[in-house]
N, C-alpha and C positions, 0 to 999 in steps of 0.2 A: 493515668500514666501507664505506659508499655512496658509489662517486665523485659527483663533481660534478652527471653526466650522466645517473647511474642513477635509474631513476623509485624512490620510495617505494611499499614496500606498501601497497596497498590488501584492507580488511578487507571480512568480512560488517558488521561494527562502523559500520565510516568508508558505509557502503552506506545502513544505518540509519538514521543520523544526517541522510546528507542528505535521507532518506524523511522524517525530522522536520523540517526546515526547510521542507517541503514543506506538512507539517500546521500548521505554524504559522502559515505563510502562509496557509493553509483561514480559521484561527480569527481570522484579525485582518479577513478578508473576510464574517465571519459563517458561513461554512460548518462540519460536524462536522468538528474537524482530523484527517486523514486522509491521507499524503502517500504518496508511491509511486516508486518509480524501479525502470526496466530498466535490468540492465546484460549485457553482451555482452563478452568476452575482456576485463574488468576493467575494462571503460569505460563510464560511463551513456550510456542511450542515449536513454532514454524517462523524463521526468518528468510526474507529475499530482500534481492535489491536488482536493478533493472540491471541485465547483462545482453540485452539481443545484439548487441554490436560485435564487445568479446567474445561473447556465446557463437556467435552466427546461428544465432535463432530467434527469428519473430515471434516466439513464444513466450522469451524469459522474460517477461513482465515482472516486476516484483513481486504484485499480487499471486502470481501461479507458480515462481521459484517458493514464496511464502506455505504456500499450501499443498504442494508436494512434499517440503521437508515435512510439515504436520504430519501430513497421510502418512510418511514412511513410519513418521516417529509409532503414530498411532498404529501404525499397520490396515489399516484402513483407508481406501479413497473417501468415505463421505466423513467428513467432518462435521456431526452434529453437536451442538451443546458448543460450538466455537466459535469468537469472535476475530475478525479481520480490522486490525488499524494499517489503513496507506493513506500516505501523504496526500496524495494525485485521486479525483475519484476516478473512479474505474472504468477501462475501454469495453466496450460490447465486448469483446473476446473475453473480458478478466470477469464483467459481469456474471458472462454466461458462466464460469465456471465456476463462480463465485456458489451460484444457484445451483448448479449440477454435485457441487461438494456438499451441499444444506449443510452453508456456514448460515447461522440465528442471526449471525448481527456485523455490519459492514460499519465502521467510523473510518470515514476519511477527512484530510483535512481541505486541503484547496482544492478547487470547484477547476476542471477541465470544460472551458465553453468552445472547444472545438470538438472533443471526442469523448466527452462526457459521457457515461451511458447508466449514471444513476441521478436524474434528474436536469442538468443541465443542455445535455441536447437533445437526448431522448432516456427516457427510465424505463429498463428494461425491467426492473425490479419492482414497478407498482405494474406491470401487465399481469392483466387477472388472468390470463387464459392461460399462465405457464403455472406447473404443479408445484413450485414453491418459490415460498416469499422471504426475502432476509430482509429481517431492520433494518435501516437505514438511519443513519446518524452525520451528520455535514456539517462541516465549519469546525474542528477542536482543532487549535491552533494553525488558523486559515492562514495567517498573518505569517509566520514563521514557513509553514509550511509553499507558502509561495513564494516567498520572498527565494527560497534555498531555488528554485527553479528558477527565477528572474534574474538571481545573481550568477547563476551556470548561465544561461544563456546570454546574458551580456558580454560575460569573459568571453564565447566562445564567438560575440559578435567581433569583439575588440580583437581580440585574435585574428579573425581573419580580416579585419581593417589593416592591424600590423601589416600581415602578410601580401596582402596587396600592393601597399605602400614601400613594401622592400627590396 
């Protein structure tokens, strides 16, 4: 049993989830929900959530709003010894930076088979000829994690059913 004092495990699971609360927050802002957090020796460090629409920038991925807050916190761009949980796997842009930060270890949940770029349409992250490799981890809470994207874009199909029909 856990004294008083001792911290509670912290899971890949509990890491997840708060990547979800992240994309929920995306979707109630109108953005694709998408949520993200770095964590570093078991502590987030770095939260994003997708903003390229309110942002007005094709940049704010979650994954890269995620990993700028890290670097500031850290004061450092490379992010070694850190892990990345997002929902969505990751586009060749978020890939790329993914690698260019040498984050160790990438868990996403739901599999992107349009713009996947860690395995699903193309893996940027098993080519050998680039100078570094992050883990790769796919599928923790697939199910949840896609569902939160299926139900955003249904509402936003139905929406504009409404809206045509009015």
């Amino acid at each position: 049993m856990l004294g008083l004092h001792s911290p509670l495990p912290i899971t890949d699971e509990d890491f997840m989830r708060a990547a979800l609360q992240l994309a929920e927050a995306a979707a109630h802002a109108g953005e694709v929900p998408v949520g993200a957090v770095v964590v570093k020796d078991g502590e987030i460090i770095g939260r994003g959530s997708n903003a390229p629409i309110t942002g007005h920038d094709p940049s704010a991925h979650a994954e890269i709003r995620a990993m700028r807050d890290a670097a500031a916190k850290l004061g450092n761009y490379r992010l070694v010894g850190c892990t990345l949980y997002v929902t969505l796997e990751p586009c060749a842009m978020c890939a790329g930076a993914i690698q260019h930060a040498r984050i160790a270890r990438l868990v996403f949940g739901a599999y992107d088979y349009k713009t996947g770029a860690c395995g699903s349409v193309i893996d940027l992250m098993a080519e050998e000829k680039l100078n570094h490799h992050t883990t790769v981890e796919s599928g923790l809470l697939a199910a949840e994690c896609g569902a939160t994207l299926s139900n955003f874009f249904a509402e936003r199909r139905r929406l504009q059913k409404t809206a045509k029909a009015g």
